[in-house]
C-alpha positions as CSV (number, residue, x, y, z in Angstrom):
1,X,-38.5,-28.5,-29.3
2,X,-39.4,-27.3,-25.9
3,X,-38.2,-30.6,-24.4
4,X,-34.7,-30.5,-25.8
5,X,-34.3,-27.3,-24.1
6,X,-35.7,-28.8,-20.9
7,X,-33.3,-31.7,-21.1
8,X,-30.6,-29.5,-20.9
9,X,-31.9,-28.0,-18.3
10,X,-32.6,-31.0,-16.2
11,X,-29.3,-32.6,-16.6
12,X,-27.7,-29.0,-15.3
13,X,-30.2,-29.3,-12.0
14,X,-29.1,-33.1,-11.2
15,X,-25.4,-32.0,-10.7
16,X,-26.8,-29.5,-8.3
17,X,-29.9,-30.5,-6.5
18,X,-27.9,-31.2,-3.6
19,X,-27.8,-27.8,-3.4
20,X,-30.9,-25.9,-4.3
21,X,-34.0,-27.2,-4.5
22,X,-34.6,-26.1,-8.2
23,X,-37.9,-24.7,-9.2
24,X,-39.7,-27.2,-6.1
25,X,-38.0,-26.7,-3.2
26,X,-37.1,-23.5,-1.0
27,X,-36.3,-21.5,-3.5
28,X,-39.5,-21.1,-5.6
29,X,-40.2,-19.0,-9.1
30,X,-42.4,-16.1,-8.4
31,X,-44.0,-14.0,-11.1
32,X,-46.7,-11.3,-10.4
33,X,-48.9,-9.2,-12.8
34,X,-48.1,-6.8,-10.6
35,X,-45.9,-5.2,-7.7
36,X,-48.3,-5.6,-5.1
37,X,-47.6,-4.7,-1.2
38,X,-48.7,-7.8,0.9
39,X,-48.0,-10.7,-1.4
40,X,-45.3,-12.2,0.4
41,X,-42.3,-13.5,-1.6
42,X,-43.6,-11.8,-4.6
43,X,-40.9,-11.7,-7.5
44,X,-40.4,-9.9,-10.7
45,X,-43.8,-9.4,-12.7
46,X,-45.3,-10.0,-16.3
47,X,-45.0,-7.0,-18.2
48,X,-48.2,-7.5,-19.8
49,X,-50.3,-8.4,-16.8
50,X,-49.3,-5.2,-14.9
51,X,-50.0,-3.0,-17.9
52,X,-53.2,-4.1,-18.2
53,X,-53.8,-3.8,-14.2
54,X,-52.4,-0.3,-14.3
55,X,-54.8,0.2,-17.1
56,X,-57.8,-0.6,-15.5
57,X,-57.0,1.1,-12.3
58,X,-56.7,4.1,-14.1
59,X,-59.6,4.1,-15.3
60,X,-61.1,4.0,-12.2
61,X,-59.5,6.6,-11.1
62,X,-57.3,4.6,-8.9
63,X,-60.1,3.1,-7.2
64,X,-60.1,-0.3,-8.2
65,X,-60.3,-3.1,-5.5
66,X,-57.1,-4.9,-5.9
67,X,-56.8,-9.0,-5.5
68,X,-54.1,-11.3,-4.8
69,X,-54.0,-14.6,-6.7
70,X,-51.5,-17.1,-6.2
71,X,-51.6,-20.2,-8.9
72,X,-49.4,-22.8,-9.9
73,X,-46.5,-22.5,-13.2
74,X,-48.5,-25.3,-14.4
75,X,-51.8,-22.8,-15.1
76,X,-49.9,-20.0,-16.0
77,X,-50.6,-20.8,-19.5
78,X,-54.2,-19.7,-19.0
79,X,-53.8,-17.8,-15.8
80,X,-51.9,-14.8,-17.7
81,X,-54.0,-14.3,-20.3
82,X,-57.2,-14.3,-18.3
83,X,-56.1,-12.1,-15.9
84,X,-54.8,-9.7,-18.4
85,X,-58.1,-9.9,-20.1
86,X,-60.3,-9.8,-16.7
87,X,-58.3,-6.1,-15.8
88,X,-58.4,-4.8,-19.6
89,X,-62.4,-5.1,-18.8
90,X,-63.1,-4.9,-15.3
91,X,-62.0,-1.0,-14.0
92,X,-63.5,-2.1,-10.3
93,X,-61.4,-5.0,-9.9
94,X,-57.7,-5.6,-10.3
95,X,-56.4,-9.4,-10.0
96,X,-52.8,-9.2,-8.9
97,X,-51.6,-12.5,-10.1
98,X,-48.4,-14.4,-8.5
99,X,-47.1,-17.7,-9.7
100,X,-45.0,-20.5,-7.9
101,X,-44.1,-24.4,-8.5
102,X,-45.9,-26.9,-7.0
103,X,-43.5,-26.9,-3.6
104,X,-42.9,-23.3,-3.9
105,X,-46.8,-23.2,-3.7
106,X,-46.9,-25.0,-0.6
107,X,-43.8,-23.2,1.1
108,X,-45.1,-19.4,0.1
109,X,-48.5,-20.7,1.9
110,X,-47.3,-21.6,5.2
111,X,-44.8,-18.6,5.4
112,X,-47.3,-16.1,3.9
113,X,-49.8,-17.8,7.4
114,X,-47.8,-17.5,9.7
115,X,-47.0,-14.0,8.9
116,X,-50.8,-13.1,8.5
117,X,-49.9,-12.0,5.0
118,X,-51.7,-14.9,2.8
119,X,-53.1,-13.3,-0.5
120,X,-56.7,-13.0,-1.3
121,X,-56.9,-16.5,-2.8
122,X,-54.6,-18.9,-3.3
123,X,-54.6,-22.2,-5.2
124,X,-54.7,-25.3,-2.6
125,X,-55.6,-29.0,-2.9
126,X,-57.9,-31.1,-0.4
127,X,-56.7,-33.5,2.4
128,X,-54.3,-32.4,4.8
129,X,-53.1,-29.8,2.4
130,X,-56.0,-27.6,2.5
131,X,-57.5,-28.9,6.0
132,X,-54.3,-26.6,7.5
133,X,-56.2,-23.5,6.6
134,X,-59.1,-24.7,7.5
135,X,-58.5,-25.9,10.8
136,X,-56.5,-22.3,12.0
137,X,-59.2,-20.3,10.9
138,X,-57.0,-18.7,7.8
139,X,-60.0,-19.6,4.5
140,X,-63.3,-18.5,4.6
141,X,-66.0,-20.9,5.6
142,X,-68.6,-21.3,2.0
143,X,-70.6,-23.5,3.7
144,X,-73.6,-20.6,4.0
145,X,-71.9,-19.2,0.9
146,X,-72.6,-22.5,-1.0
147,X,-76.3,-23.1,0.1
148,X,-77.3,-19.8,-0.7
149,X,-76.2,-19.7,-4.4
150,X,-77.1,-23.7,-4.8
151,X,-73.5,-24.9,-5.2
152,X,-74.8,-28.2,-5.3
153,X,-76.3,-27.5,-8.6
154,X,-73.0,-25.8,-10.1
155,X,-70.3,-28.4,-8.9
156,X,-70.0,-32.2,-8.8
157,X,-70.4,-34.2,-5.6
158,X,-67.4,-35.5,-5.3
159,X,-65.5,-32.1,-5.4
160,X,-67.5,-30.3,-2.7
161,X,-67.2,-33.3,-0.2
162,X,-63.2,-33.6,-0.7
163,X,-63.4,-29.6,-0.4
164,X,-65.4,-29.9,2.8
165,X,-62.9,-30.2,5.5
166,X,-63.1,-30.2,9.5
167,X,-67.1,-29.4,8.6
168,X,-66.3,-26.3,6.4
169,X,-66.9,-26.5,2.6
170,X,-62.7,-24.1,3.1
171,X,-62.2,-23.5,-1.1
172,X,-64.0,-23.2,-4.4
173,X,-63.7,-26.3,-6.4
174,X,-61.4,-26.0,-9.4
175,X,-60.5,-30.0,-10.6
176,X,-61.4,-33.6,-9.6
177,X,-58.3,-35.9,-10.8
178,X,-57.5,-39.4,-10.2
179,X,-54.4,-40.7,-11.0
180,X,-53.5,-43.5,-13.3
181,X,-50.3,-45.1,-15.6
182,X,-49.6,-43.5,-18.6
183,X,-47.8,-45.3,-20.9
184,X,-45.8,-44.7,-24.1
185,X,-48.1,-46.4,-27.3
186,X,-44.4,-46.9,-29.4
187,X,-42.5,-48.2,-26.9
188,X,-45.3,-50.7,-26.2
189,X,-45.7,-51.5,-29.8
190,X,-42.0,-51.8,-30.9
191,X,-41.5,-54.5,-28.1
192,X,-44.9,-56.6,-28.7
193,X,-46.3,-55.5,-24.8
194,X,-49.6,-55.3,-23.7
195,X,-51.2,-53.4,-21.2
196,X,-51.0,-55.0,-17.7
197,X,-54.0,-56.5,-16.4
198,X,-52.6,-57.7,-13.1
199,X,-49.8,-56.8,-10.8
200,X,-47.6,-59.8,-12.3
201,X,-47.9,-59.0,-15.2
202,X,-47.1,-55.4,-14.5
203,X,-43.8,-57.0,-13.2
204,X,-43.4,-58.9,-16.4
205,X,-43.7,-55.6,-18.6
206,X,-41.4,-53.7,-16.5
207,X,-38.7,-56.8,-16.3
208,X,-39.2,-56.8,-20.4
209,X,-38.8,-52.7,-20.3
210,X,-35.2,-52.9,-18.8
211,X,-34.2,-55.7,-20.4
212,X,-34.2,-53.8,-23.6
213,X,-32.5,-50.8,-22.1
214,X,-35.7,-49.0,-21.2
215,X,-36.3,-47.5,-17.7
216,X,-39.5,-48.4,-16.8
217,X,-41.1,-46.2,-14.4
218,X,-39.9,-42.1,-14.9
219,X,-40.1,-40.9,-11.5
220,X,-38.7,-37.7,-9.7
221,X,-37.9,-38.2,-6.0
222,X,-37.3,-34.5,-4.8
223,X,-39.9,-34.1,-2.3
224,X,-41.6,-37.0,-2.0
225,X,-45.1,-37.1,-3.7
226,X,-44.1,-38.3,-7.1
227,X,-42.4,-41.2,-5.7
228,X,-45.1,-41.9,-3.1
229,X,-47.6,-41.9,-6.2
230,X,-46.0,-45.6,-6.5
231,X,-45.6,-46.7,-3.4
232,X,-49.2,-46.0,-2.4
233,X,-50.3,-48.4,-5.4
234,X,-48.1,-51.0,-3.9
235,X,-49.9,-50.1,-0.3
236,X,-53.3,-50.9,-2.0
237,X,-52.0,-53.8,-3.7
238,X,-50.7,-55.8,-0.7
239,X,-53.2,-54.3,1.8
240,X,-56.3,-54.3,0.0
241,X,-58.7,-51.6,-0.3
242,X,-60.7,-52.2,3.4
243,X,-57.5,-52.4,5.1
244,X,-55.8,-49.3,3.1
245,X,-58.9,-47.0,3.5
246,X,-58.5,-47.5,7.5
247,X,-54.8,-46.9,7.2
248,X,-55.0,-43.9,5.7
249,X,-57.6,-42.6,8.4
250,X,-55.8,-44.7,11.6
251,X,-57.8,-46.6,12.4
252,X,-55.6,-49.5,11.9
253,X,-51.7,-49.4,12.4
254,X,-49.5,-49.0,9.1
255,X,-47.0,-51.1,10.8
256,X,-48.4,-54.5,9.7
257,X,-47.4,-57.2,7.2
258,X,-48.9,-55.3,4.1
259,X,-46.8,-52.3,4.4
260,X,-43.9,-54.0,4.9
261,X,-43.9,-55.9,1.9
262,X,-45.0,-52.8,-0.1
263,X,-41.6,-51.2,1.1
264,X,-39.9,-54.4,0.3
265,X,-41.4,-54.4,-3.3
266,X,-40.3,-50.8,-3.7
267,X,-36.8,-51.5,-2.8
268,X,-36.8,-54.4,-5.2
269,X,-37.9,-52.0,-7.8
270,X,-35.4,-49.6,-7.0
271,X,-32.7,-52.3,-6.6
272,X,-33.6,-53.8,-10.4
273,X,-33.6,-49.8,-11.5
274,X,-36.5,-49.8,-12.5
275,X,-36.8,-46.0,-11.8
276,X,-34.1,-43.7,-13.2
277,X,-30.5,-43.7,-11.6
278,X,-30.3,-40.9,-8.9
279,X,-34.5,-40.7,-9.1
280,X,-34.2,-39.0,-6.0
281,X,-33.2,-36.1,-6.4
282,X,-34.8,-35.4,-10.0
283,X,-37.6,-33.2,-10.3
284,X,-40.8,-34.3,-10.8
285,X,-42.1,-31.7,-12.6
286,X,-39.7,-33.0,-15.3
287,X,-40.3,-37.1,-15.9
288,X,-42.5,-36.3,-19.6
289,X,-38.8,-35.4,-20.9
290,X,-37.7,-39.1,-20.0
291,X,-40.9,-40.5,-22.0
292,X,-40.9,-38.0,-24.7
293,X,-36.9,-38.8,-25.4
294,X,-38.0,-42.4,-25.2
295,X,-35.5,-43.0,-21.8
296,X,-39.0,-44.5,-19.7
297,X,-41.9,-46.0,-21.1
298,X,-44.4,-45.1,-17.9
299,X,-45.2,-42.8,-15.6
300,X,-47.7,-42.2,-12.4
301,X,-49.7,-39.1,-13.5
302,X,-53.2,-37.8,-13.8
303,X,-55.5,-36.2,-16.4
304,X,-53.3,-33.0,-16.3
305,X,-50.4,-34.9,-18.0
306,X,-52.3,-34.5,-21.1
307,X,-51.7,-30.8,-21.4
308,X,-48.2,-31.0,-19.9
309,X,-47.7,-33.2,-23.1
310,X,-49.1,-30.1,-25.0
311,X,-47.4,-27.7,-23.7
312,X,-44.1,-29.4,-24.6
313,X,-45.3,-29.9,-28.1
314,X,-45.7,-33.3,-28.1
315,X,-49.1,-34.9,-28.9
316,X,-51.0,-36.7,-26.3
317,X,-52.6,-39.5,-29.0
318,X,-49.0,-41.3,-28.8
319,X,-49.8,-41.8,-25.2
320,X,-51.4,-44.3,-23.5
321,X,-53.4,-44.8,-19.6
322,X,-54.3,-47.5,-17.8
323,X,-55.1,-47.8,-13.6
324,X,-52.6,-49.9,-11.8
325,X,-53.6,-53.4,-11.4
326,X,-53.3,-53.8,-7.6
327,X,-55.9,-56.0,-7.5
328,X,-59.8,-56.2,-6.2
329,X,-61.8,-53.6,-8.7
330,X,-58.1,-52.1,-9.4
331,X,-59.0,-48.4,-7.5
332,X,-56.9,-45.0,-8.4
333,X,-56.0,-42.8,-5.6
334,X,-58.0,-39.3,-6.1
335,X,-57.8,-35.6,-5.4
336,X,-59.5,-32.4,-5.5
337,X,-57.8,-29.0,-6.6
338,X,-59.3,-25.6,-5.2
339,X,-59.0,-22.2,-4.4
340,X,-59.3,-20.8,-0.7
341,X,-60.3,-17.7,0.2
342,X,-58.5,-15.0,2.6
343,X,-60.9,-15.5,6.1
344,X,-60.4,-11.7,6.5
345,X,-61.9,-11.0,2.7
346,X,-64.6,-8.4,3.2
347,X,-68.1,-9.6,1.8
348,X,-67.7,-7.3,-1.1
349,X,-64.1,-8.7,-1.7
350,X,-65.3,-12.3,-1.2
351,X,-67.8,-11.8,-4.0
352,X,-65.3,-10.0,-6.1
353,X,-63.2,-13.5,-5.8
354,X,-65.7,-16.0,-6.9
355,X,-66.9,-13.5,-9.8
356,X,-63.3,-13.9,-11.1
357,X,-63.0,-17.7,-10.4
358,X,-66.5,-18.1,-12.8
359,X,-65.1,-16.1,-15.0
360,X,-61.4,-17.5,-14.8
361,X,-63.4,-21.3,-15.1
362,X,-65.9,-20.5,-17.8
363,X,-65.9,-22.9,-21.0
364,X,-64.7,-20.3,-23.1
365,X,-61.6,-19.6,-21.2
366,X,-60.9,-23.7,-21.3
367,X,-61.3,-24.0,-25.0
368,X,-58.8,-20.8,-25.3
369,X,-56.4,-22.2,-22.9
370,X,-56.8,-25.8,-22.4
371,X,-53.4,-26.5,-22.0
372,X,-53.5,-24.5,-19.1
373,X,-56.0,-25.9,-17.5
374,X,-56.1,-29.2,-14.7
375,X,-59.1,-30.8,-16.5
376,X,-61.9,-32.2,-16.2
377,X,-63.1,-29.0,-14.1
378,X,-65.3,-29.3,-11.0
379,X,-68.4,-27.7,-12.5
380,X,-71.4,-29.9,-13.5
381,X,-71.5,-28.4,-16.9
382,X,-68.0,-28.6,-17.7
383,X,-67.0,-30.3,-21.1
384,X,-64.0,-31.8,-22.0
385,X,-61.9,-30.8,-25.1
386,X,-60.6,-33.0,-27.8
387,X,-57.3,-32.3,-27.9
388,X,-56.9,-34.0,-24.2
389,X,-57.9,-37.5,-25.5
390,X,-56.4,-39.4,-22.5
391,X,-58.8,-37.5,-20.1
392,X,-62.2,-38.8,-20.4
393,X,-60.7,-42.4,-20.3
394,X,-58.9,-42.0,-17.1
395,X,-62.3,-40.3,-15.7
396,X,-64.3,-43.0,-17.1
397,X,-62.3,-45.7,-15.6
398,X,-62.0,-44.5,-12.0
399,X,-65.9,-44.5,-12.0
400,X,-66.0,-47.8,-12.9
401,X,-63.0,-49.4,-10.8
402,X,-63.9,-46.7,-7.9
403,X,-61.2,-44.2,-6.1
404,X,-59.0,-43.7,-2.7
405,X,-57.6,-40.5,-1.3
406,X,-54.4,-39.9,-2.3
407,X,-52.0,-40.2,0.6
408,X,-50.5,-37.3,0.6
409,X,-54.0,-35.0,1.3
410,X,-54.8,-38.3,3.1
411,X,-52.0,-38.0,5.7
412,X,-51.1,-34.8,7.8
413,X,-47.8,-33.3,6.8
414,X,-45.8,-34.3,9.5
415,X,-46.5,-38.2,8.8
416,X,-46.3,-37.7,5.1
417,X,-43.1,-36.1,5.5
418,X,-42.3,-39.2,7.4
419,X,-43.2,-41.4,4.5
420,X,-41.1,-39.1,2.3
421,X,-38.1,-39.4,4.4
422,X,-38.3,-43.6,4.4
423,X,-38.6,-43.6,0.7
424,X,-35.4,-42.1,0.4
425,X,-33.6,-44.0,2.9
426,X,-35.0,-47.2,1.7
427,X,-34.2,-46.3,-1.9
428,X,-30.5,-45.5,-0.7
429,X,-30.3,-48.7,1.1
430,X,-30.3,-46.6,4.4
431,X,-33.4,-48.4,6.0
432,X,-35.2,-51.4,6.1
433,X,-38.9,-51.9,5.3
434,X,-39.6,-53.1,8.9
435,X,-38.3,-50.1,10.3
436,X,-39.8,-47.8,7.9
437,X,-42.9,-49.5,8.7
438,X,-42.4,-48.8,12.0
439,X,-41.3,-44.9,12.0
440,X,-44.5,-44.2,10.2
441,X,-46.4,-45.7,13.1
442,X,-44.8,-43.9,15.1
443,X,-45.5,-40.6,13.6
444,X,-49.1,-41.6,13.2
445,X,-48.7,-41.8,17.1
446,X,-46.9,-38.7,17.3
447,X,-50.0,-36.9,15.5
448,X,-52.7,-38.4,17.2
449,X,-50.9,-37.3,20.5
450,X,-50.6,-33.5,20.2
């Protein structure tokens, strides 16, 4: 089994996270379909891919158009195949695929802009994350794109206005996600626990967890956003949803009561353990090993943790979701995932680009390599697949109980960073809510100051 190797692996990373960043941090995983000049920190390619790129070039005569595309390790289940399969029959076009963790992802970025070397497109999320390129003129502007070929009629609502950002529509829509609880069904059963329907009783099931020598929350730590997945419910719980929305756009000052005793609520968490000893520094592209193994009985994830599960052979029907009961109409925090396109793509190249991102996103391509997709998909039309049961459920449940942005697109990085940096101290007894509080203010300040 996949996840026995992975286990291995993971224990192997603790004992030296302090020292590299494995698979998230500065050192990222690069693979290309290709050796491609101008895709910066480009790595060793997939034999396959390149064959088939080499392939199709030659049959052009060495004329084909060649495109960089960077994606996540997470799609590389479907991105390999497609783009072998898109240069086997396309001789014009040649998509020069590179992949990278999720950090890597967000490090190769900001080098590759600052160097003027960013690829053709690139995998991005919303918020803050996106806005970057957006706002330094580095992604194309769609917005004329869009209205001319009647986006509004190929993608949902929701993902074009999270992909609209400083008044540009800055990426094509790939994913809408929301993010819930998923819970192990066996665990639950064996010890006679119910979902949660309120935040004390959340408290109840996780005091009941660890009493029988189950951790109750699998988090990784290293870099921040998996942990700040929980602590961002605990914002919404104690705040409220008026009072969170205007934090998270500043219009009201996170040092306040609320926060405070969201901090406070994390420590206690982390104080009882309910997360996993030395969470910090785990990875959080690993925490389905610690439910699969039967270590953890939860986790803060979204509709992509279904094909995760797949991936790693396990079946997503022994799994569970359920949105955090922080009270009111119980919201989950929300996100879009997108691709950007290079602002210097020629008009020709641009269209080139979106022919392959249809074609990449067609229905056919999900049914063949669902579990390397982030579903559901952006597009109007797009149908979820069976074998993801936990999917629609989480989908149909944030429509009901309604949705925030996820603070980390929500924040700029500098602030989010910030938030990052006290969830570490705080979880290692090296600050105190107050002034955690506080700092985050502060950088807020710092932000709106520039």
């Amino acid at each position: 089994m996949r996840l026995k190797r992975a286990a291995a692996m993971t224990m192997a990373c603790m004992m030296t996270a302090a020292m590299a960043l494995a698979g998230c941090g500065g050192k990222t995983e690069t693979k290309e379909s290709a050796a491609a000049a101008g895709s910066s920190g480009a790595a060793a390619g997939s034999t396959q891919a390149a064959a088939a790129s080499e392939t199709s070039a030659a049959k052009s005569g060495g004329k084909a158009m060649e495109l960089t595309y960077w994606t996540l390790e997470s799609r590389k289940a479907a991105a390999e195949p497609i783009v072998e399969e898109w240069n086997n029959t396309h001789d014009d076009v040649k998509i020069v695929l590179s992949i990278y963790s999720t950090d890597g992802m967000k490090d190769a970025c900001k080098v590759a802009a600052s160097s003027k070397t960013l690829p053709n497109m690139w995998f991005n999320w919303g918020g803050s994350l996106g806005g970057f390129y957006a706002e330094n003129g580095l992604t194309y502007d769609l917005t004329e794109y869009a209205e001319k070929n009647n986006w509004s009629e190929k993608f949902s609502e929701n993902s074009l206005k999270l992909t609209t950002l400083g008044g540009q529509l800055c990426g094509y829509p790939n994913s809408y996600k929301v993010v819930g609880i998923y819970y192990k069904k066996d665990i639950f059963e064996k010890l006679g626990l119910e979902v949660p329907s309120t935040f004390e009783e959340f408290e109840q099931v996780c005091a009941a967890l660890k009493e029988n020598g189950i951790t109750p929350i699998s988090t990784g730590g290293l870099n921040g956003w998996h942990t700040m997945r929980f602590v961002e419910l605990l914002f919404e719980h104690y705040a409220g949803a008026e009072l969170h929305d205007k934090m998270n756009t500043f219009e009201e000052s996170v040092d306040n009561e609320a926060v405070v005793k969201a901090f406070e609520k994390y420590q206690e968490f982390c104080e009882k353990g309910y997360f996993p000893e030395g969470f910090m520094t785990q990875d959080p592209n690993d925490t389905l090993i610690a439910l699969a193994t039967g270590q953890c009985a939860m986790d803060v994830q979204g509709p992509w943790y279904d094909a995760q599960i797949i991936r790693n052979e396990q079946n997503p029907a022994d799994y569970g979701v359920f949105a955090f009961p922080s009270g009111g109409t119980n919201r989950m925090s929300a996100f879009v995932e997108m691709t950007q396109f290079n602002v210097d793509n020629t008009e020709e190249e641009l269209e080139a680009c979106i022919e392959f991102m249809d074609f990449f996103h067609s229905q056919e391509n999900v049914e063949k390599y669902s579990e390397g997709f982030s579903l559901p998909l952006a597009l109007l039309d797009a149908k979820l697949v069976d074998s993801q049961p936990n999917v629609p459920v989480l989908m149909d449940t944030s429509k009901e109980n309604g949705v925030f942005l996820i603070t980390d697109q929500a924040f700029p990085t500098e602030v989010a960073d910030v938030l990052f940096n006290a969830q570490d101290a705080i979880a290692n007894g090296q600050m105190t809510p107050q002034d955690a509080a506080k700092n985050l203010q502060e950088a807020i300040e710092n932000y709106k100051n520039k």
